[in-house]
Biotite code that builds the C-alpha atoms (Angstrom):
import biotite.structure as struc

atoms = struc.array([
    struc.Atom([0.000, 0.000, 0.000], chain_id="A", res_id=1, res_name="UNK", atom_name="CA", element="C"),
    struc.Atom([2.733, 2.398, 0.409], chain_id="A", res_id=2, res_name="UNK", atom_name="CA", element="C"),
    struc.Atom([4.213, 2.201, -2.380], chain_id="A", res_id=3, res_name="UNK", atom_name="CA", element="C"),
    struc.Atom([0.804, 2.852, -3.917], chain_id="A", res_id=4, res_name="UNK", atom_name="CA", element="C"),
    struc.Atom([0.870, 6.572, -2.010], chain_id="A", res_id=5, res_name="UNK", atom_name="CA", element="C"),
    struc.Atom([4.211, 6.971, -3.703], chain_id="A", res_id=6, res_name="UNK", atom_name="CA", element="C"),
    struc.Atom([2.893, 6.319, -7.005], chain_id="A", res_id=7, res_name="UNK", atom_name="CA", element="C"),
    struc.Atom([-0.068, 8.621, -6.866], chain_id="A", res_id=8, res_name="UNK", atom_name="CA", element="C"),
    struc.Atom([2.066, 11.331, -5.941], chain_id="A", res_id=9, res_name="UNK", atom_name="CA", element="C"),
    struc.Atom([4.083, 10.195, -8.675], chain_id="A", res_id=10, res_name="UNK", atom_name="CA", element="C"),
    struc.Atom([1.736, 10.264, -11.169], chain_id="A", res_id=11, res_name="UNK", atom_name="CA", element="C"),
    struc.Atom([-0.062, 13.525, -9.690], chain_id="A", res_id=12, res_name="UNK", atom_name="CA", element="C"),
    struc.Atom([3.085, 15.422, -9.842], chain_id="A", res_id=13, res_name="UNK", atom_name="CA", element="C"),
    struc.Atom([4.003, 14.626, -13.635], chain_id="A", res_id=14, res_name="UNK", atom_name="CA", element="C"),
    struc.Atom([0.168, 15.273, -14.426], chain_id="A", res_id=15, res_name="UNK", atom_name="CA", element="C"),
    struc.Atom([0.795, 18.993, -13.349], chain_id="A", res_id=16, res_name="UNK", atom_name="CA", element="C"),
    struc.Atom([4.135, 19.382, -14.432], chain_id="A", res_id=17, res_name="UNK", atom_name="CA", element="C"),
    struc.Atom([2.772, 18.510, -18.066], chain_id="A", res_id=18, res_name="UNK", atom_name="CA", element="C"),
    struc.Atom([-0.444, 20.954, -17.518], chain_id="A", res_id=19, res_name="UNK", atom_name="CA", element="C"),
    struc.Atom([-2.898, 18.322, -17.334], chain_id="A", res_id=20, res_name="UNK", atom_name="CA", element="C"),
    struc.Atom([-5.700, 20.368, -14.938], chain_id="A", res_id=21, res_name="UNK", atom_name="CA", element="C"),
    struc.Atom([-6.276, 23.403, -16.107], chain_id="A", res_id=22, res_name="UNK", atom_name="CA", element="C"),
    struc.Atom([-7.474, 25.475, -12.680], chain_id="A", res_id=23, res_name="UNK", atom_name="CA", element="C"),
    struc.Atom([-3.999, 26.010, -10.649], chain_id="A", res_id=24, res_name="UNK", atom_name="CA", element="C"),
    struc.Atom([-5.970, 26.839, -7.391], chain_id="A", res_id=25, res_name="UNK", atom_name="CA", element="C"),
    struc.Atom([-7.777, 23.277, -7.565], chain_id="A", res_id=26, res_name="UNK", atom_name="CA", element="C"),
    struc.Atom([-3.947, 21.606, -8.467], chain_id="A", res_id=27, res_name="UNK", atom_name="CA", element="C"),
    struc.Atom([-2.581, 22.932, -5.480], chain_id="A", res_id=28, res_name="UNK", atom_name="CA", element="C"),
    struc.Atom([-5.269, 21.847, -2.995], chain_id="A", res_id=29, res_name="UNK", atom_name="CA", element="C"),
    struc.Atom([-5.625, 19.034, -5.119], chain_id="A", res_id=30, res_name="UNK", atom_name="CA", element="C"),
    struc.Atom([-1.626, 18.331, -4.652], chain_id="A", res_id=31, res_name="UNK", atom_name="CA", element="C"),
    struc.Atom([-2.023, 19.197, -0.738], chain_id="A", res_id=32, res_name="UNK", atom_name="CA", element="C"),
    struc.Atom([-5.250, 17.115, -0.033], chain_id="A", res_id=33, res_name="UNK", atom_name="CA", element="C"),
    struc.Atom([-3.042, 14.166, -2.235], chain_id="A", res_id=34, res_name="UNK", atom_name="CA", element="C"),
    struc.Atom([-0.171, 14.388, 0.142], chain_id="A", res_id=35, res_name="UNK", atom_name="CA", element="C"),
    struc.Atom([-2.114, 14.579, 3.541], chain_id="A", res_id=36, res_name="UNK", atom_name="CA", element="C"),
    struc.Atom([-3.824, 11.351, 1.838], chain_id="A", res_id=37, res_name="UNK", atom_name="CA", element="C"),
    struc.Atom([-0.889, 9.430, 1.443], chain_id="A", res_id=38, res_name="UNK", atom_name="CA", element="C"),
    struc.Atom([1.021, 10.508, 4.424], chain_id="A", res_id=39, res_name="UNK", atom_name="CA", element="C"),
    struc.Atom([-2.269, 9.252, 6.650], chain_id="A", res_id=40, res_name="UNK", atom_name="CA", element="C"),
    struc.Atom([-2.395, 6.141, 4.551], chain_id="A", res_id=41, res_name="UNK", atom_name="CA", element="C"),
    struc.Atom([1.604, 5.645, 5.334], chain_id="A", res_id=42, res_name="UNK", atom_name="CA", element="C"),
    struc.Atom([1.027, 6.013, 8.865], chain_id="A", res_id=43, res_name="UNK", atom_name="CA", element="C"),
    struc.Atom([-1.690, 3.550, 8.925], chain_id="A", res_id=44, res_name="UNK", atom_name="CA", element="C"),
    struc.Atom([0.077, 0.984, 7.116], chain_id="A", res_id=45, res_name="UNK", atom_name="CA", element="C"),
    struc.Atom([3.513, 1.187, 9.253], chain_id="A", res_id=46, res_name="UNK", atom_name="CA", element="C"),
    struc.Atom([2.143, 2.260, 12.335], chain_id="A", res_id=47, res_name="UNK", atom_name="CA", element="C"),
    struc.Atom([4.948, 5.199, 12.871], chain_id="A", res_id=48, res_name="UNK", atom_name="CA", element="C"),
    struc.Atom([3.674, 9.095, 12.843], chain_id="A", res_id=49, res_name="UNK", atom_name="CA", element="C"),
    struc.Atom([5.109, 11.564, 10.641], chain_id="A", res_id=50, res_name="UNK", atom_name="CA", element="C"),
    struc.Atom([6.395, 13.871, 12.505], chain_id="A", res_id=51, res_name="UNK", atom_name="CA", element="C"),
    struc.Atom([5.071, 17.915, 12.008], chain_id="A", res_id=52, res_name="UNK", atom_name="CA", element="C"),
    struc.Atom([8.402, 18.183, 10.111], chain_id="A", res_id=53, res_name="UNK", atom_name="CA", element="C"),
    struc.Atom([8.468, 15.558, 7.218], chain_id="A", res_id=54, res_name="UNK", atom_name="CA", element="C"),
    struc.Atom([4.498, 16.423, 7.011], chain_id="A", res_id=55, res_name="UNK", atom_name="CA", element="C"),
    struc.Atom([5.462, 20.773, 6.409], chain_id="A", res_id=56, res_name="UNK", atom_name="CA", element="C"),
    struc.Atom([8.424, 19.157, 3.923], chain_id="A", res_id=57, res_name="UNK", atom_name="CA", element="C"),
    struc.Atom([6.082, 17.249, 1.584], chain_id="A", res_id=58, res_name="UNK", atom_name="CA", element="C"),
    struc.Atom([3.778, 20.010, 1.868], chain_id="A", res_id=59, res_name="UNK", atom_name="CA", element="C"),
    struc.Atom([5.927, 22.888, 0.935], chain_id="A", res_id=60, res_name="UNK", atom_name="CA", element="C"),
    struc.Atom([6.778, 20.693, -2.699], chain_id="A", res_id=61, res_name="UNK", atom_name="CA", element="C"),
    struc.Atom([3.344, 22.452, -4.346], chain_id="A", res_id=62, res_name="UNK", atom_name="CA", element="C"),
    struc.Atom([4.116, 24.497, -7.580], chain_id="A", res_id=63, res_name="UNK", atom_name="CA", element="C"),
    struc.Atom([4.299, 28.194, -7.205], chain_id="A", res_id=64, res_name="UNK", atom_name="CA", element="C"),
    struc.Atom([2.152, 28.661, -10.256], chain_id="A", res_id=65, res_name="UNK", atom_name="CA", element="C"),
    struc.Atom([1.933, 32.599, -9.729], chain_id="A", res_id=66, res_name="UNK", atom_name="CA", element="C"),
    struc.Atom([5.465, 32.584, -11.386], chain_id="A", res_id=67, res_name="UNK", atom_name="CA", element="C"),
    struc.Atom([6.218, 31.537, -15.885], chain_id="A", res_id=68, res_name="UNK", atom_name="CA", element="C"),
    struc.Atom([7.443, 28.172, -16.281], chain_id="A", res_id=69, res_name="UNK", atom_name="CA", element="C"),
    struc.Atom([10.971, 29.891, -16.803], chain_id="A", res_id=70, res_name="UNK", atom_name="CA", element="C"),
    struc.Atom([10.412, 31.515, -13.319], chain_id="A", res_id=71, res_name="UNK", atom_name="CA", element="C"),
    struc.Atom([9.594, 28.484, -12.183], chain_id="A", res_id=72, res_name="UNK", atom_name="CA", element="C"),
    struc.Atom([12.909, 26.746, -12.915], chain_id="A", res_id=73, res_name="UNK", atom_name="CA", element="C"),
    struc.Atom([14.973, 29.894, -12.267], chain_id="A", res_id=74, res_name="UNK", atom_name="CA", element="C"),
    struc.Atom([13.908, 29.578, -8.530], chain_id="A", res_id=75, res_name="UNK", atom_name="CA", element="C"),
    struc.Atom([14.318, 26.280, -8.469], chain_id="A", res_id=76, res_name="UNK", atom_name="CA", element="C"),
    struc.Atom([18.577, 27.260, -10.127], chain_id="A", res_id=77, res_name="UNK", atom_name="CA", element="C"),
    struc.Atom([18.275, 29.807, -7.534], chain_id="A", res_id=78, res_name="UNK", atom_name="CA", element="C"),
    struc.Atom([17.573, 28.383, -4.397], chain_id="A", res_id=79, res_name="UNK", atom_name="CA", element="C"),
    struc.Atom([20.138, 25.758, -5.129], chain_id="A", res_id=80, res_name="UNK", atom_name="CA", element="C"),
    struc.Atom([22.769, 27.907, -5.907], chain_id="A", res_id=81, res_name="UNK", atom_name="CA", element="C"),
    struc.Atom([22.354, 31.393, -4.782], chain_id="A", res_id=82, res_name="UNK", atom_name="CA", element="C"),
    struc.Atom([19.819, 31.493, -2.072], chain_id="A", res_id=83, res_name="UNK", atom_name="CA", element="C"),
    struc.Atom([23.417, 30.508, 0.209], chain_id="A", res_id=84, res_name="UNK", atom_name="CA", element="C"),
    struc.Atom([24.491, 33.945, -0.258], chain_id="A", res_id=85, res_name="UNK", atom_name="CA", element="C"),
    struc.Atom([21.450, 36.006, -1.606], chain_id="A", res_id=86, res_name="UNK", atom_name="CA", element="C"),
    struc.Atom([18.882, 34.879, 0.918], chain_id="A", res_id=87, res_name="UNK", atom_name="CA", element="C"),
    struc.Atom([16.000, 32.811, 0.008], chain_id="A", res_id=88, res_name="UNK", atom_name="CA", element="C"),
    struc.Atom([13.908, 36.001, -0.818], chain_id="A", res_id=89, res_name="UNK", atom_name="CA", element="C"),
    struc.Atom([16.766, 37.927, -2.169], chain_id="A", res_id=90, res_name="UNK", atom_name="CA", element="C"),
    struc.Atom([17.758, 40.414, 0.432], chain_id="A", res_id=91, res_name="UNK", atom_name="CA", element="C"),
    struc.Atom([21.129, 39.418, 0.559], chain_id="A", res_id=92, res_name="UNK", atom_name="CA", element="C"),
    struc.Atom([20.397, 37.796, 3.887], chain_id="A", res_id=93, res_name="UNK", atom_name="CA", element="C"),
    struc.Atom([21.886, 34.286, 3.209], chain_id="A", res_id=94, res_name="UNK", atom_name="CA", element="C"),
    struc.Atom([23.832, 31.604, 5.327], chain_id="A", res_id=95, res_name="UNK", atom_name="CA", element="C"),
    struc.Atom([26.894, 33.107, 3.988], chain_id="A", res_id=96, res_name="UNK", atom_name="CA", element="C"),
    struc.Atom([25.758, 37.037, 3.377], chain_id="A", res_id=97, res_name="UNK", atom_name="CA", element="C"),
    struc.Atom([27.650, 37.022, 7.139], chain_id="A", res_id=98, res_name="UNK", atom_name="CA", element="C"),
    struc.Atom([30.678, 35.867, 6.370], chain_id="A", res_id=99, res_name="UNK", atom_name="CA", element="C"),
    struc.Atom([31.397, 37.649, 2.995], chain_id="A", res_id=100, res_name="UNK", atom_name="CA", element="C"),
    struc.Atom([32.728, 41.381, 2.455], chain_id="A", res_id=101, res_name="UNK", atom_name="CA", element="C"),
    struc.Atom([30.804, 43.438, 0.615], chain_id="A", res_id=102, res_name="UNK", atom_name="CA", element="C"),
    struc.Atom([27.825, 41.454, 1.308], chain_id="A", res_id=103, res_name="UNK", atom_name="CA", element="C"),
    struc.Atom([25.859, 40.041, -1.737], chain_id="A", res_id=104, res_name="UNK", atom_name="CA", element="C"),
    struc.Atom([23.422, 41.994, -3.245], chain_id="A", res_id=105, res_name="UNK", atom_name="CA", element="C"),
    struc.Atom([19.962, 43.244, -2.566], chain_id="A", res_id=106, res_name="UNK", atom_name="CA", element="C"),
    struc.Atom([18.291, 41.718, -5.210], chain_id="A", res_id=107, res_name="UNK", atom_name="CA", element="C"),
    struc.Atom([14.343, 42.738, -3.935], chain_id="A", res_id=108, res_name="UNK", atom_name="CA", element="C"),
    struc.Atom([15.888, 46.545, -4.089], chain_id="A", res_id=109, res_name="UNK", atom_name="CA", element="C"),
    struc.Atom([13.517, 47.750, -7.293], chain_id="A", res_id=110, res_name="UNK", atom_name="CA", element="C"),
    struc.Atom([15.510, 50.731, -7.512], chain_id="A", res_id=111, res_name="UNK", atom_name="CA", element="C"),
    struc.Atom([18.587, 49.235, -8.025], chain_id="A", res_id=112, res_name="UNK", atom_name="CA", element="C"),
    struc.Atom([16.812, 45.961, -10.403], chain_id="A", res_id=113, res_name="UNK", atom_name="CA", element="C"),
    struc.Atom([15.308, 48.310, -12.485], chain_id="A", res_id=114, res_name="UNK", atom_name="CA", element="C"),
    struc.Atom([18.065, 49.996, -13.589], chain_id="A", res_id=115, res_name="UNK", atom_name="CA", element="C"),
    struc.Atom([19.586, 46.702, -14.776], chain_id="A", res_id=116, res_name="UNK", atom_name="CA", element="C"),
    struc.Atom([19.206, 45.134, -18.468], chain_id="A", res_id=117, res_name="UNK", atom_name="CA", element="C"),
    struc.Atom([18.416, 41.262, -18.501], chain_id="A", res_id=118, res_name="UNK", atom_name="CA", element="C"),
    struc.Atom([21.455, 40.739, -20.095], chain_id="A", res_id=119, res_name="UNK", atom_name="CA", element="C"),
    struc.Atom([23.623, 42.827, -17.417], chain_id="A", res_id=120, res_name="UNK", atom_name="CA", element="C"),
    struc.Atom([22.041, 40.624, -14.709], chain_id="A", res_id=121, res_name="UNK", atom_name="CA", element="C"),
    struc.Atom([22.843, 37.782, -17.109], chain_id="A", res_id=122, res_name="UNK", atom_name="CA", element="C"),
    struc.Atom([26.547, 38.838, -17.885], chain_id="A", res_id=123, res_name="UNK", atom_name="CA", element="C"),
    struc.Atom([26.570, 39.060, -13.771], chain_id="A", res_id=124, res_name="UNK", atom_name="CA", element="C"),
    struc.Atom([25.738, 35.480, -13.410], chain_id="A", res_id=125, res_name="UNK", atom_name="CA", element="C"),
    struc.Atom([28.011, 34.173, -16.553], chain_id="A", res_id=126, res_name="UNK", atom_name="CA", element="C"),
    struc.Atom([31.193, 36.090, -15.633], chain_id="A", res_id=127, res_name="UNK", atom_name="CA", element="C"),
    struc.Atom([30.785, 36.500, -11.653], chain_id="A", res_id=128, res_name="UNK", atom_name="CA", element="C"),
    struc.Atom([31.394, 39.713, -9.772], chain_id="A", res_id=129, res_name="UNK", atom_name="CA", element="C"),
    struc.Atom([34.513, 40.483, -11.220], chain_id="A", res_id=130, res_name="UNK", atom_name="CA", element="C"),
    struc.Atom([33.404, 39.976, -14.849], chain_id="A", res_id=131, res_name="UNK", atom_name="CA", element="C"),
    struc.Atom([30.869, 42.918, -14.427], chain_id="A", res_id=132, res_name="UNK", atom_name="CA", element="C"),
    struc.Atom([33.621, 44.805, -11.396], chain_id="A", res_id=133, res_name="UNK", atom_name="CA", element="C"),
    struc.Atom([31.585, 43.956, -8.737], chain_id="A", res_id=134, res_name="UNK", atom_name="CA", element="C"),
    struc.Atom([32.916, 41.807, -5.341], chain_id="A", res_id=135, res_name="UNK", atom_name="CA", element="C"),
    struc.Atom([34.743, 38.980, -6.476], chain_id="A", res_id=136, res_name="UNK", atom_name="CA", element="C"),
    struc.Atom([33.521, 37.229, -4.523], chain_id="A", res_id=137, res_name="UNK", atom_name="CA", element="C"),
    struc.Atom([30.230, 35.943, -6.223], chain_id="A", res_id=138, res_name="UNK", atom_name="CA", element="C"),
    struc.Atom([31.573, 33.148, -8.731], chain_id="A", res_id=139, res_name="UNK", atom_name="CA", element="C"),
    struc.Atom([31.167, 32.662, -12.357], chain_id="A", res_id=140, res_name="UNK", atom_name="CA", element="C"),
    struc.Atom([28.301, 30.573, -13.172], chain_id="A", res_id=141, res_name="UNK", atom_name="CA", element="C"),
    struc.Atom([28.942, 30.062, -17.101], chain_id="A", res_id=142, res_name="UNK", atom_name="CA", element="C"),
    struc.Atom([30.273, 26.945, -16.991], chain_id="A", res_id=143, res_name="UNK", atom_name="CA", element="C"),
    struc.Atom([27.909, 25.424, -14.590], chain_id="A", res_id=144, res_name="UNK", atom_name="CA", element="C"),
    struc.Atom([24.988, 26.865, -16.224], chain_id="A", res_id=145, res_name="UNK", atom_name="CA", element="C"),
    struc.Atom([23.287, 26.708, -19.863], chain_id="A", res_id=146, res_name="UNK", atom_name="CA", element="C"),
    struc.Atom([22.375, 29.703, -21.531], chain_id="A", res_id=147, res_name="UNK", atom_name="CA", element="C"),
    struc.Atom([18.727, 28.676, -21.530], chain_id="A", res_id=148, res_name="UNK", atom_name="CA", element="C"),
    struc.Atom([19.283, 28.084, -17.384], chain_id="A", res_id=149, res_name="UNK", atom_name="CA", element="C"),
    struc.Atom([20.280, 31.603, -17.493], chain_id="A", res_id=150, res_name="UNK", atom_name="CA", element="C"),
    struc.Atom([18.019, 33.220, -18.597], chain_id="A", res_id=151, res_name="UNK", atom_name="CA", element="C"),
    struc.Atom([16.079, 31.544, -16.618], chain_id="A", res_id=152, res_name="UNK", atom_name="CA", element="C"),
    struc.Atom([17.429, 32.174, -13.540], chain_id="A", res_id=153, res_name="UNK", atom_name="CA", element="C"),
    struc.Atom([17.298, 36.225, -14.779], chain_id="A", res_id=154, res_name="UNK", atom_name="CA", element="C"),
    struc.Atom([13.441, 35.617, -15.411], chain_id="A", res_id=155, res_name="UNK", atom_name="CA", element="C"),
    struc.Atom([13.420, 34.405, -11.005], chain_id="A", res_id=156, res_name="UNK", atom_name="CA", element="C"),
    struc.Atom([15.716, 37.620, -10.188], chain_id="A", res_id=157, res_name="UNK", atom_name="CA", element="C"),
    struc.Atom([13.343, 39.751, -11.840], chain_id="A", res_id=158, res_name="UNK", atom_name="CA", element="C"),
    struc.Atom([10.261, 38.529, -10.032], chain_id="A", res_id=159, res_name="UNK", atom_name="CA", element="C"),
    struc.Atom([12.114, 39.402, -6.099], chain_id="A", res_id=160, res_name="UNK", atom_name="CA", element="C"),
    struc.Atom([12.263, 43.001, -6.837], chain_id="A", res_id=161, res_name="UNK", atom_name="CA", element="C"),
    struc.Atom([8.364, 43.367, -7.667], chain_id="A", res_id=162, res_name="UNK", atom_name="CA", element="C"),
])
């Protein structure tokens, strides 16, 4: 039976990755009420209680379908690589923002954002600070990361300064 749970997750998840509902509200209570489902039926079968922890982690996996699928992958680049430093909402309030000097950047500062082209925020992430004479201490991404990865990550930095 538990591996049944898994599989309707499974199969629930690559439903709405490939846009098969079409109301996003009813996906993501759909996705929640699929989860609380299976982690009830999981605790039934084994006899062991999630704790309030692993229940909060397989809840916060719903889609933030506010964002474009680009946006959607550039956060997902983003809080992999550069939420350490940036913070996970930008500010430049990361795990490392305390150890670094100058601290990373401010990316949810609109004055600042706005002044930047896509491609200057782009050229930032391809060359690293000191390809654009900023701290050196942000590295170069262009080897780790495609073009298309990128921009996509630009399309996420844009959205934190709205």
């Amino acid at each position: 039976m538990k591996k049944m749970g898994r599989f309707y997750i499974f199969a629930f998840t690559i439903s709405i990755f490939f846009g098969c509902h079409e109301d996003q509200a009813n996906i993501e209570k759909e996705s929640s009420l699929a989860i609380a489902d299976t982690i009830q039926q999981e605790q039934s079968d084994s006899g062991e209680t999630k704790t309030d922890e692993a229940k909060s982690t397989l809840l916060s996996t719903r889609i933030n379908y506010k964002l474009s699928y680009s946006a959607r992958q550039g956060e997902r680049l983003y809080h992999q690589y550069c939420a350490v430093c940036h913070g996970k909402s930008g500010g430049g309030d990361g795990f490392n923002a305390w150890n670094l000097q100058p601290r990373p950047r401010d990316l949810t500062d609109s004055a600042y954002m706005n002044v930047l082209s896509d491609e200057r925020i782009a050229e930032a992430i391809r060359e690293g600070g000191a390809g654009v004479q900023k701290s050196e201490l942000m590295p170069a991404w262009g080897n780790t990361f495609t073009k298309t990865e990128i921009n996509q990550l630009v399309s996420f930095i844009r959205t934190l300064s709205k």
